[in-house]
C-alpha angles and dihedrals in degrees: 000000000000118000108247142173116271134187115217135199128168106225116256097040141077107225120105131209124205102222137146131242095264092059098037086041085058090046088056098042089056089048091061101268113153114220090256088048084056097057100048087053082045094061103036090060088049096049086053092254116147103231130201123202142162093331103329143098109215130186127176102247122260117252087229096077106033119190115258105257095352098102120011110191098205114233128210132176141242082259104040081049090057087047085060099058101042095048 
């Protein structure tokens, strides 16, 4: 399982957190979720699903608003790409 941005909200309240799956993974194992259990919620986020589990609203976060240090897409240029072939 890949580490992703997730969007987290506690039942019963309106505020939001921006998180990742490890963090959120190690929230849900402490709260009783079995690895299998973990996957299935996995693959429902990443499939854009909104998931709710033992107290809490989860969504896989939009690209739009990356966190800050969790994915790096890495960019290269028309030059560095050339580079590439040539090397």
């Amino acid at each position: 399982m890949k580490n992703i941005p997730i969007l987290v909200h506690i039942e019963g309240q309106d505020s939001k957190v921006n998180t990742d799956w490890l963090a959120i993974m190690a929230t849900l194992k402490k709260r009783g979720l079995e690895n299998d259990e973990l996957e299935v919620v996995y693959f429902e986020l990443c499939a854009g699903m909104r998931v709710t589990t033992r107290g809490l609203g989860l969504a896989k976060a939009s690209p739009i608003d990356p966190l800050q240090g969790l994915l790096h897409e890495p960019k290269f240029s028309a030059r560095d790409y050339a580079g590439m072939l040539s090397a």
